[in-house]
C-alpha positions in Angstrom: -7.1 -4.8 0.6 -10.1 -6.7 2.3 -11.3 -5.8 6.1 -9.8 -9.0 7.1 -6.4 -8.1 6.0 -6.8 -5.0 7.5 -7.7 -6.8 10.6 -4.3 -8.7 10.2 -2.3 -5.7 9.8 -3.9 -4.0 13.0 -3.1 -6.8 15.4 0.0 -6.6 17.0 1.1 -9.8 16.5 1.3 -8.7 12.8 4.1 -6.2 13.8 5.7 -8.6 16.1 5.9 -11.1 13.1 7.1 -8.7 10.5 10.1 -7.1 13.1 11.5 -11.2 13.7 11.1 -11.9 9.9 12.7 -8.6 8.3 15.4 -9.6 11.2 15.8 -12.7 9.9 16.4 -11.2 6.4 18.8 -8.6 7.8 20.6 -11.1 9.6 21.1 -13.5 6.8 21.7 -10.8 4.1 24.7 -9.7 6.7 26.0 -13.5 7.2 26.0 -14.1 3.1 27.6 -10.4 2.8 25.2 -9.5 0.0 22.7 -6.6 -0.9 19.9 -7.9 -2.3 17.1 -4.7 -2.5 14.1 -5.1 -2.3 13.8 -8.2 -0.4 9.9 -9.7 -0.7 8.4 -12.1 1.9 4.7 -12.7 3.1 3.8 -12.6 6.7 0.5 -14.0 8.4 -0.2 -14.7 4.6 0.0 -10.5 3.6 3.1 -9.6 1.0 5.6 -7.2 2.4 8.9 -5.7 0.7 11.7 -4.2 2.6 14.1 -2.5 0.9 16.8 -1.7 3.2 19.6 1.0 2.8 22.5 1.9 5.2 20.5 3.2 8.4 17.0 2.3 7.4 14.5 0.2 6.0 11.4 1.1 3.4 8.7 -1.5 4.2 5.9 -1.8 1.7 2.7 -3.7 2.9 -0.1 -5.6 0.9 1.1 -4.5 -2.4 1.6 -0.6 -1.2 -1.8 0.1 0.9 0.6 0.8 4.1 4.3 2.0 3.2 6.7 3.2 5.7 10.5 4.1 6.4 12.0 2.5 9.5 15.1 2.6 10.8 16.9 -0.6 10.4 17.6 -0.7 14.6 14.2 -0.9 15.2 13.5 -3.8 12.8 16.5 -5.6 14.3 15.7 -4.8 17.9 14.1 -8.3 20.0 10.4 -7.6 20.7 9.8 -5.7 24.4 
């Protein structure tokens, strides 16, 4: 990962972009009623997987440099 991806990744607006996308994959996931796991997408241009299980969420960003388990509330939440 490069120090302007790191840059990306740092800004809020990264996280703000990630939460309404991976909401947006939720959501239509639910409407289709499938399970499709993991689920890959970019944001701002920067690859992220989100693997998703009952109550919460494995998010995988720029090919595994940042990994994380959230629950699946907080990715659905709207921004504060």
């Amino acid at each position: 990962m490069d120090t302007t991806q790191q840059q990306a990744i740092a800004d809020p607006a990264f996280e703000t972009a990630l939460r309404a996308k991976a909401k947006d994959v939720i959501d239509t996931m639910g409407q289709l009623q499938v399970e499709a796991s993991p689920i890959t997408f970019d944001v701002n241009g920067i690859a992220v997987e989100l693997a998703c299980g009952e109550n919460d969420c494995r998010v995988t960003i720029a090919d595994g440099s940042y990994q994380l388990r959230v629950p699946v509330g907080w990715l659905t939440a709207p921004p504060t």
